[in-house]
N, C-alpha and C positions, 0 to 999 in steps of 0.2 A: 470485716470485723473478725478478733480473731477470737473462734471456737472457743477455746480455754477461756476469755472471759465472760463464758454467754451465761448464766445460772436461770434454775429453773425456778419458776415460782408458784405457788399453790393460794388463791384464793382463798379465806380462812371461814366464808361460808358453806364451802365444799366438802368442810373437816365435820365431820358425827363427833369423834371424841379423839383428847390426846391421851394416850398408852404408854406409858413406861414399864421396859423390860426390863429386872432385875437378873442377872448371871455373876456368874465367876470365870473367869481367864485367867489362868497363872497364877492364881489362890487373890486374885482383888475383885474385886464389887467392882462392876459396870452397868453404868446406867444408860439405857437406852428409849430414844421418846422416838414414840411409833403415831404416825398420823392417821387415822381411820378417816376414809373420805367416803364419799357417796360413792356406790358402785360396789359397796364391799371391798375396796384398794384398801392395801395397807402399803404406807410409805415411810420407811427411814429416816427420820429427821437427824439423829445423830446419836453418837455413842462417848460418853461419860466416862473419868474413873475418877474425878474427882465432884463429889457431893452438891457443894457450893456452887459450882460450875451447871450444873445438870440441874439443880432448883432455879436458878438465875433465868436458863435459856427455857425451862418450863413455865416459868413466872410471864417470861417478855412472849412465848406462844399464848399464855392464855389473853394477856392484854393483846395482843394481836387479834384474837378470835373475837371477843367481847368491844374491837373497834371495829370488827368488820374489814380488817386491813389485809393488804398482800402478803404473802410469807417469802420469802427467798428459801431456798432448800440450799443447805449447806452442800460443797462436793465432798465426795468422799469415796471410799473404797467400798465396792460391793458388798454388803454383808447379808450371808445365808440367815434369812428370819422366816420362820413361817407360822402366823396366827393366824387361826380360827376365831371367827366371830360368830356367835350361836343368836 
């Protein structure tokens, strides 16, 4: 099988809460949905610049969470996040 098709997926009983990061890059609004799991992990789910788009895939996570269902984790480019949960 080959690697590049393999995605990860995250159990959505595993998830405490989903987080969205609000920023700027290049003077636009990016929206970013941050998965908090058990263990204190925080994971990347993906990153937004358009609204619609970023409410839709937060809509379709919580209905995932709320069925008890598998998440696929998008691929995506590394990105530097780092939150604190108190």
């Amino acid at each position: 099988m080959n690697k590049n098709n393999l995605m990860q997926s995250i159990h959505s009983a595993q998830i405490k809460n989903l987080v969205t990061k609000f920023y700027y890059r290049d003077n636009h609004l990016c929206f970013q949905i941050l998965l908090h799991c058990e263990g204190d992990q925080t994971v990347a789910y993906q990153e937004f610049l358009d609204y619609s788009e970023y409410k839709s895939a937060y809509n379709k996570l919580l209905d995932a969470k709320s069925a008890n269902e598998y998440i696929l984790l998008p691929e995506s480019k590394p990105v530097s996040t780092h939150v604190n949960f108190v």
